[in-house]
Backbone as CSV, one residue per row, in Angstrom:
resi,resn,N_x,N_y,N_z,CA_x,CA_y,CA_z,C_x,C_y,C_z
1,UNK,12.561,31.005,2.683,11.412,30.576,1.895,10.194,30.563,2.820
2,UNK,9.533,31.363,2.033,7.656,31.018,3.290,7.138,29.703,3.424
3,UNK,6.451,29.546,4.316,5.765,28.781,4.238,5.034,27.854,3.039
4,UNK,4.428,29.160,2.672,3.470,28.574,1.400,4.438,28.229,-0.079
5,UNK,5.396,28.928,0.294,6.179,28.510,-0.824,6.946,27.020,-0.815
6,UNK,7.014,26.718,0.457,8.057,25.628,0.819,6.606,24.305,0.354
7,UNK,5.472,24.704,0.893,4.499,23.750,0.334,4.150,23.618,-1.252
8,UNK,3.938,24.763,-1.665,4.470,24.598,-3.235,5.208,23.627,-3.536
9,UNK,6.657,23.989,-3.475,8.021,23.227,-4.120,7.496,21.788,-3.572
10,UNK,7.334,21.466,-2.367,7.086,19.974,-2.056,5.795,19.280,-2.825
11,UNK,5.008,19.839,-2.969,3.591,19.461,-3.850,3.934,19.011,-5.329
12,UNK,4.753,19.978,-6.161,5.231,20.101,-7.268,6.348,18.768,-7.149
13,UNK,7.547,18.624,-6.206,7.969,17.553,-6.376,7.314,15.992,-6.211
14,UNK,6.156,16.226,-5.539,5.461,15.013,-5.228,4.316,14.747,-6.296
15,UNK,4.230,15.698,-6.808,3.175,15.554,-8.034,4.137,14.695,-9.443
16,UNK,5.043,15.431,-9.890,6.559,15.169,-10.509,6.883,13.316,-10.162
17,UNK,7.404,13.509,-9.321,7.421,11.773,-8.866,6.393,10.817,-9.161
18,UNK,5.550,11.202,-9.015,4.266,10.413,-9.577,3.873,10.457,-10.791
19,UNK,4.056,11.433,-11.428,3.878,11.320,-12.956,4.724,10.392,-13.848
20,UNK,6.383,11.145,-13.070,7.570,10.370,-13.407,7.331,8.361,-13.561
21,UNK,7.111,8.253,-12.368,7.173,6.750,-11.732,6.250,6.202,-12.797
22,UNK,5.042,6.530,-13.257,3.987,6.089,-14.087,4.343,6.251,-15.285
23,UNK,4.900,7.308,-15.626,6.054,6.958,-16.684,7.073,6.312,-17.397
24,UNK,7.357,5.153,-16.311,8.633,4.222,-15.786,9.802,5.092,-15.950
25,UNK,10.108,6.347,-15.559,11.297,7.132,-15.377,11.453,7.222,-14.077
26,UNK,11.580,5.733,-13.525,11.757,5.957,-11.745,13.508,6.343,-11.317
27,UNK,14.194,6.601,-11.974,15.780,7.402,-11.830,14.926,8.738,-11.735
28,UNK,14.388,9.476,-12.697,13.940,10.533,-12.188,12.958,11.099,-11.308
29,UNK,11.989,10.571,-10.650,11.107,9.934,-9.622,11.545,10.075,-8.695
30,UNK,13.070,9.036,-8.551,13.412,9.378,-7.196,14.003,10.200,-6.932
31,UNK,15.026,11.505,-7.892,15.186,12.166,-7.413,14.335,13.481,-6.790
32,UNK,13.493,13.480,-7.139,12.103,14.444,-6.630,11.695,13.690,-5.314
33,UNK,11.879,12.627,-4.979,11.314,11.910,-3.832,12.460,12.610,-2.809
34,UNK,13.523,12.569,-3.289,14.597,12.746,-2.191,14.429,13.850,-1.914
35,UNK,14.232,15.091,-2.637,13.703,16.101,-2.974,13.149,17.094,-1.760
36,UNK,11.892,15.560,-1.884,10.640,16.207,-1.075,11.119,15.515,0.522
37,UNK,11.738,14.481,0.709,12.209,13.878,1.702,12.673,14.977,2.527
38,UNK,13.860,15.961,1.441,15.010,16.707,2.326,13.839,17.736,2.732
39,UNK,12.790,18.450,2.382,11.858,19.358,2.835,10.901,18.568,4.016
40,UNK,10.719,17.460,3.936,9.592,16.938,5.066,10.546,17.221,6.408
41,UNK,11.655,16.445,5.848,12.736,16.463,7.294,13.101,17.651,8.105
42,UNK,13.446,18.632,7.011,13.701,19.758,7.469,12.566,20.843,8.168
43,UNK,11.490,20.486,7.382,10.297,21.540,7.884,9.270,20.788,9.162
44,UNK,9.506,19.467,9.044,8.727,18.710,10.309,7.200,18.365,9.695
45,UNK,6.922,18.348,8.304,5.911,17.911,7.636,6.076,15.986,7.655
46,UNK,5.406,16.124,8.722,5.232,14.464,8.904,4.513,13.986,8.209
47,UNK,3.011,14.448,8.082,2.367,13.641,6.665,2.352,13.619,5.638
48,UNK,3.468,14.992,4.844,3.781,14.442,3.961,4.801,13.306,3.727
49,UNK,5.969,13.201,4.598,7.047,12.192,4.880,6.290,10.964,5.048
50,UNK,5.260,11.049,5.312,4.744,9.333,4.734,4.739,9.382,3.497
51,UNK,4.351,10.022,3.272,3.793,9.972,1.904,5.155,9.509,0.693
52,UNK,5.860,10.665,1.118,7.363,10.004,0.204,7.958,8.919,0.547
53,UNK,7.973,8.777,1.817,8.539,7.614,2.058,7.785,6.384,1.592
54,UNK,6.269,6.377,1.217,5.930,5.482,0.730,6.243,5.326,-0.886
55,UNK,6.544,6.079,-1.426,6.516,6.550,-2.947,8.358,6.197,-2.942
56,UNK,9.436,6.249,-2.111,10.733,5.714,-2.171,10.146,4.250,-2.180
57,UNK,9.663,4.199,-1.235,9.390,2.609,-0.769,9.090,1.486,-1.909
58,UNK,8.003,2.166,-2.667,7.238,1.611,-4.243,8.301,1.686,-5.047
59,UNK,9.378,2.580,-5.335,10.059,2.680,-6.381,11.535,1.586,-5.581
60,UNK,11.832,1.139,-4.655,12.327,0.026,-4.463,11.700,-1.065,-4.855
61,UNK,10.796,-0.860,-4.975,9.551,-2.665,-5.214,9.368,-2.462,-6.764
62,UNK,9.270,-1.210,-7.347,8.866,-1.421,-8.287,10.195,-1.990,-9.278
63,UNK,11.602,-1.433,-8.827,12.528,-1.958,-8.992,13.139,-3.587,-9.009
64,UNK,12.820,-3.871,-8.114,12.340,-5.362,-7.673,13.366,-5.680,-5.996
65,UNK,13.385,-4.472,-5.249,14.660,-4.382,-4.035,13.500,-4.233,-3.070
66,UNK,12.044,-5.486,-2.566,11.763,-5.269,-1.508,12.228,-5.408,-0.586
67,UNK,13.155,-5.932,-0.019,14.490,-5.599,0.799,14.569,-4.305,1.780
68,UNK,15.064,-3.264,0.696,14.990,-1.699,0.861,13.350,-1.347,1.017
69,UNK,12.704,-1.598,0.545,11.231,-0.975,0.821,11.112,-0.844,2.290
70,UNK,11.028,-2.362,2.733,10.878,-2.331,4.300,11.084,-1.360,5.191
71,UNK,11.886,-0.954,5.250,12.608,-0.066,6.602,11.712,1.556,6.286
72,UNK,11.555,1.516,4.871,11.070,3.356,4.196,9.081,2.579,4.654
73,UNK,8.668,1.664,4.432,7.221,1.266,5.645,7.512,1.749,6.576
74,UNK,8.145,0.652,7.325,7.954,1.140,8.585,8.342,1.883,9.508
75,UNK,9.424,2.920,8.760,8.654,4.198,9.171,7.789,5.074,8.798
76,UNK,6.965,4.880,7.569,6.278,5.454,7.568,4.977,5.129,8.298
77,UNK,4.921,3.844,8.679,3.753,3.286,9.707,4.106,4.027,11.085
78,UNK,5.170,4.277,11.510,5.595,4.816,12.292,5.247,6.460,12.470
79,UNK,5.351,6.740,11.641,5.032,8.543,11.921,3.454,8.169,11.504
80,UNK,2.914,7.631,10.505,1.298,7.680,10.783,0.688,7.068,11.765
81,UNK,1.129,6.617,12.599,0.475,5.866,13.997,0.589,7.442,14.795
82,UNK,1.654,7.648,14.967,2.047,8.805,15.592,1.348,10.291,15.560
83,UNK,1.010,10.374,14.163,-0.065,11.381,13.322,-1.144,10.986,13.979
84,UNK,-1.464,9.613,14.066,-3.296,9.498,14.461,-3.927,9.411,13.574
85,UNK,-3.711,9.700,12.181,-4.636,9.564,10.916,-4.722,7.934,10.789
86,UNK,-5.878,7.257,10.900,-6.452,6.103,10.645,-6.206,6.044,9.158
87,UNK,-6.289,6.343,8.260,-6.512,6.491,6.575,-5.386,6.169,6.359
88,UNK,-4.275,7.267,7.046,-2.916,6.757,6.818,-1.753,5.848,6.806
89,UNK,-2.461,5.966,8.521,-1.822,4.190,8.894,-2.265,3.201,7.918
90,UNK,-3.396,2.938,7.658,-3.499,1.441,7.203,-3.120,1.663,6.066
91,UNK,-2.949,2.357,5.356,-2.326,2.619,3.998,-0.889,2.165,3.911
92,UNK,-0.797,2.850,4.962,0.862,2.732,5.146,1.417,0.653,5.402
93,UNK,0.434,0.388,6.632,0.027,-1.146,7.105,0.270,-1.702,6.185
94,UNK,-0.964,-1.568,5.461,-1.128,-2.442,3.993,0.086,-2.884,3.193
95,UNK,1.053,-1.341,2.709,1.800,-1.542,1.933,3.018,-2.207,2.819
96,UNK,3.450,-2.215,4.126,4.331,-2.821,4.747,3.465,-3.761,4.602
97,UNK,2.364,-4.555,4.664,2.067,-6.082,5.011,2.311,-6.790,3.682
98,UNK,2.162,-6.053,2.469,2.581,-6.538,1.135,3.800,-6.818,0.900
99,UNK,4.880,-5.749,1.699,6.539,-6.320,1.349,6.610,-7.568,2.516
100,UNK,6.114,-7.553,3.648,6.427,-8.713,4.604,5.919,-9.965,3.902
101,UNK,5.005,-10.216,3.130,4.175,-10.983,2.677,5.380,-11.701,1.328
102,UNK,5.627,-10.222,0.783,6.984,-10.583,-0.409,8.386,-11.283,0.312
103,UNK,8.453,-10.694,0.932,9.632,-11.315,2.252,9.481,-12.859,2.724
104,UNK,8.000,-13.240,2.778,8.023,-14.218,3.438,7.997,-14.207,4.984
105,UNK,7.752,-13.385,5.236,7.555,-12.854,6.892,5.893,-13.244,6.926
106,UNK,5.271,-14.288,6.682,3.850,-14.102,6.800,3.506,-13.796,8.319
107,UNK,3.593,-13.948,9.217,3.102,-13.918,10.450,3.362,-12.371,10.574
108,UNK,3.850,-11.541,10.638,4.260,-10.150,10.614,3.167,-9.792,9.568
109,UNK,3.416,-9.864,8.551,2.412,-9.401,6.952,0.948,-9.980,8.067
110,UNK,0.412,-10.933,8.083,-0.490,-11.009,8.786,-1.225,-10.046,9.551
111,UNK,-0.609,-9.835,10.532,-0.833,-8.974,11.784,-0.792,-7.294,11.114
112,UNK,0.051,-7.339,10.171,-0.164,-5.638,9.463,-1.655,-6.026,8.636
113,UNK,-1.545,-6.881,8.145,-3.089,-6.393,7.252,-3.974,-6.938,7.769
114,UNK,-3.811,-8.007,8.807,-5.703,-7.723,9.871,-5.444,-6.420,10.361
115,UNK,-4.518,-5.740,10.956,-4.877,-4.553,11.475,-5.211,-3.309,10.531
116,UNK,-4.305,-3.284,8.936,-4.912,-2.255,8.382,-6.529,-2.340,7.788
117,UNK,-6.971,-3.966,7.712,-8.162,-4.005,7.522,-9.477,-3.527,8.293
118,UNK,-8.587,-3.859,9.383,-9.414,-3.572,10.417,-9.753,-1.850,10.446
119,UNK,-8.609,-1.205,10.363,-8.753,0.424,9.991,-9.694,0.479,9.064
120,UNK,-9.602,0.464,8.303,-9.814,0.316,6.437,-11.654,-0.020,7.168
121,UNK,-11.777,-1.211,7.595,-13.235,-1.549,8.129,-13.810,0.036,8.838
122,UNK,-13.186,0.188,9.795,-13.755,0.873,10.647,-13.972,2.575,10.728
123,UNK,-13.601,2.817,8.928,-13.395,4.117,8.444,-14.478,4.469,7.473
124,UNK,-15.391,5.476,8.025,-16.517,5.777,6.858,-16.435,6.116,5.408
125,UNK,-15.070,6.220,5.740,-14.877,7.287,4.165,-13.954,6.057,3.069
126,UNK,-13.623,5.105,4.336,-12.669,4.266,3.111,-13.158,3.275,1.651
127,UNK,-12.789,3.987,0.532,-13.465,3.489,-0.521,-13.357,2.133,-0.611
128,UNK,-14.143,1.590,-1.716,-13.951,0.174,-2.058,-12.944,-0.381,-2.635
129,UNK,-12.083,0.509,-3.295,-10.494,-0.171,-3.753,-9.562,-0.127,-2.578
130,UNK,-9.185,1.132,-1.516,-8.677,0.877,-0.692,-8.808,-0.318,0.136
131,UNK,-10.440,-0.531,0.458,-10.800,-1.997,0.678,-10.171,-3.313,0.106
132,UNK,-10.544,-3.131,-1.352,-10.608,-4.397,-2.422,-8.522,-4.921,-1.650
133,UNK,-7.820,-3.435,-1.690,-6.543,-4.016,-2.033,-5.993,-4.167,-0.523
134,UNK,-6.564,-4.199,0.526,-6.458,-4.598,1.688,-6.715,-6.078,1.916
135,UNK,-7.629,-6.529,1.203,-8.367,-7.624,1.139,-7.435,-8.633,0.766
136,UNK,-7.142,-7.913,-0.523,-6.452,-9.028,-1.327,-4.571,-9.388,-0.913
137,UNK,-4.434,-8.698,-0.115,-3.057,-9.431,0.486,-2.788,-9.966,1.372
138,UNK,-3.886,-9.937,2.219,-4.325,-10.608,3.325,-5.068,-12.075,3.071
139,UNK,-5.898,-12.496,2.071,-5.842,-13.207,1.389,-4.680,-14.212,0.865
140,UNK,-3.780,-13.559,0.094,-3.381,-14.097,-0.775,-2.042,-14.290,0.454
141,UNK,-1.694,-13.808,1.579,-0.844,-14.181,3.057,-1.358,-15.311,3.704
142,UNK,-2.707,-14.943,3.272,-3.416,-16.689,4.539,-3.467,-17.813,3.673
143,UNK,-3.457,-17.861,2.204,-3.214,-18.737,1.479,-1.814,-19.537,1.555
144,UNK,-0.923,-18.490,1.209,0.616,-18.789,1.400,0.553,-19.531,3.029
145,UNK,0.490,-19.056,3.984,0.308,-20.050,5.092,-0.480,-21.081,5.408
146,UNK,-0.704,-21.642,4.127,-1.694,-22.769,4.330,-3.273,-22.881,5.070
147,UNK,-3.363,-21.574,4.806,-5.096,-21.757,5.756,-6.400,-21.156,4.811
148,UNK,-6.181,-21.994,3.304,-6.996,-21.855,2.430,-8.292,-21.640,2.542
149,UNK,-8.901,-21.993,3.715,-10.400,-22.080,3.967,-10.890,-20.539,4.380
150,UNK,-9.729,-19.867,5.350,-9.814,-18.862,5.352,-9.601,-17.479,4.342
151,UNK,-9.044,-18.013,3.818,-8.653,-17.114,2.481,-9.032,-17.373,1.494
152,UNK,-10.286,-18.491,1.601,-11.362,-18.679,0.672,-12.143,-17.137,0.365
153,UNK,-12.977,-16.459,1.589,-14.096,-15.900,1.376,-13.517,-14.586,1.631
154,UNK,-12.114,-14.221,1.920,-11.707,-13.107,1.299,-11.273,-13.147,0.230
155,UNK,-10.594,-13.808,-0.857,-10.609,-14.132,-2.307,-12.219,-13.475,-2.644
156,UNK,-13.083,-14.378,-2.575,-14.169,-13.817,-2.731,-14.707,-12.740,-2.809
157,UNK,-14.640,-11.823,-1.430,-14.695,-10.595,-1.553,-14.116,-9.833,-1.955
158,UNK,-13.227,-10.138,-2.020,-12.053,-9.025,-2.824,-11.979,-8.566,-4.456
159,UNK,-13.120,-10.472,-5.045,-13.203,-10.489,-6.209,-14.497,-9.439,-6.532
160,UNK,-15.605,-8.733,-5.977,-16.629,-8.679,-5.765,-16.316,-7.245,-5.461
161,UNK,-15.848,-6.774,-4.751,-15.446,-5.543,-4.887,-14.350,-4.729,-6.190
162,UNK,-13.363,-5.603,-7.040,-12.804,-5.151,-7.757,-13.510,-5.153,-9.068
163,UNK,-14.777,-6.378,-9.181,-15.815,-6.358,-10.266,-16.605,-4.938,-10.103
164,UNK,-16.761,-4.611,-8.723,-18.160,-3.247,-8.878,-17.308,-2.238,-9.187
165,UNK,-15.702,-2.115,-9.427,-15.033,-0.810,-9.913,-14.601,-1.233,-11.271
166,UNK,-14.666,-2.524,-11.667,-14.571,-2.508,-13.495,-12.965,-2.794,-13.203
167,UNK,-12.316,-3.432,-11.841,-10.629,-3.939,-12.252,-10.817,-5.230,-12.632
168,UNK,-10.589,-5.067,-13.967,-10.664,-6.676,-14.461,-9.426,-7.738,-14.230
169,UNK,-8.937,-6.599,-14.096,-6.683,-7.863,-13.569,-7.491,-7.918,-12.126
170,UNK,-7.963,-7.380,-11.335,-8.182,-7.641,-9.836,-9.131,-8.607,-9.638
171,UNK,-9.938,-8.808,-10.773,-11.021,-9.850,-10.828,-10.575,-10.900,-11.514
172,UNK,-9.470,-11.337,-12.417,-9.311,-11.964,-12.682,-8.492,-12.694,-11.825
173,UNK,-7.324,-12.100,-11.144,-6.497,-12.585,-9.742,-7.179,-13.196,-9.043
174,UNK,-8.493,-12.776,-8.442,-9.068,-13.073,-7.419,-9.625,-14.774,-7.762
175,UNK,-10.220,-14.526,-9.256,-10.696,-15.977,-9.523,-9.893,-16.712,-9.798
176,UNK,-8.889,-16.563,-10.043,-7.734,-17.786,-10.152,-7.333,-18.444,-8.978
177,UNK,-7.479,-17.442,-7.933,-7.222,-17.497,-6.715,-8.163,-18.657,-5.513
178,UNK,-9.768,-18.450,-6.091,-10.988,-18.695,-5.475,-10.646,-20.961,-6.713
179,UNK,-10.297,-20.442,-7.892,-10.351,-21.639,-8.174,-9.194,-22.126,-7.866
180,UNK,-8.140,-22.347,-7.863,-6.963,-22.390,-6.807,-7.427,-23.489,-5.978
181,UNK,-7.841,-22.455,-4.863,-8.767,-22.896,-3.662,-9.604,-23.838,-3.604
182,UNK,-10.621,-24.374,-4.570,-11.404,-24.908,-5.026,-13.249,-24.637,-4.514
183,UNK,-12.913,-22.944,-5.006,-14.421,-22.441,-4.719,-14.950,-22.445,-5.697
184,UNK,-16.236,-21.876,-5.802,-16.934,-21.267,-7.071,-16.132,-20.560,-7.617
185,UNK,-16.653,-20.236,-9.266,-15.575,-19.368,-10.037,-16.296,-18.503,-10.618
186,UNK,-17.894,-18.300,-10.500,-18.896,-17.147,-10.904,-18.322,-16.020,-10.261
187,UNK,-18.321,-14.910,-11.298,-18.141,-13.455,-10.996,-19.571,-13.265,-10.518
């Protein structure tokens, strides 16, 4: 198989999986994930192998087995550190700091999402939802550890950025969150 063909078939299965998954046909989802897995492995396409491995990873969580997610993070934090793509890593960060966070690992979840924020900060191109949802688990981690004051004025921001894209579940989270806390509750 050529090259360009082998990128085909993997595109097509990764496109497939995602349609699938949004579909809630994640039995069929994952088999296209595995799919594209057995082609990353075999051909040495590392960025796409984040990529599936993050998309196995989601369809464990979305399942409700963050458990299994874990290990399909971090390696995929692992080959995107390795890649060098900033965009990737914290993507990758993020979504490992969300299962550590589900885990109850806050101090770990911590340290992944100040650092993917910190990416996420220090990237020209990174939009405001990639932002918004960096924000908000890092947040909602410093809350769970009792340091409400701090996870006051990221609540805040997080609410403020998901209002200027029209996510109204992200704005509404956020203010439940901010009154929770006992901040203001103006959008």
């Amino acid at each position: 198989m050529s090259e360009d063909q082998t990128a085909q078939e993997l595109a097509a299965h990764l496109a497939s999986a995602a349609e699938l998954r949004q579909a809630g046909k994640g039995e069929e989802a994952w088999s296209h994930l595995i799919a594209a897995e057995t082609i990353c492995r075999s051909t040495g396409r590392r960025r796409d192998l984040v990529i599936t491995l993050a998309g196995l990873a989601q369809l464990h969580r979305d399942g409700g087995d963050t458990a299994s997610a874990a290990p399909l993070y971090d390696e995929a934090v692992t080959h995107a550190r390795q890649l060098g793509d900033r965009h990737l890593l914290a993507h990758a960060m993020r979504h490992l700091g969300e299962v550590q966070v589900e885990l109850r690992a806050f101090d770990r979840a911590q340290q992944l999402l100040r650092d993917a924020l910190d990416l996420y900060r220090g990237h020209p191109a990174t939009d405001a939802l990639d932002l918004a949802n960096a924000v908000r688990p890092l947040a909602l981690c410093l809350e769970r550890q009792g340091a409400g004051a701090e996870a006051l004025p990221l609540w805040i921001e997080a609410r403020e950025l998901y209002a200027s894209l029209g996510i109204d579940a992200g704005v509404a989270e956020c203010a439940r969150a901010i009154a929770r806390l006992g901040g203001e509750t103006s959008a």
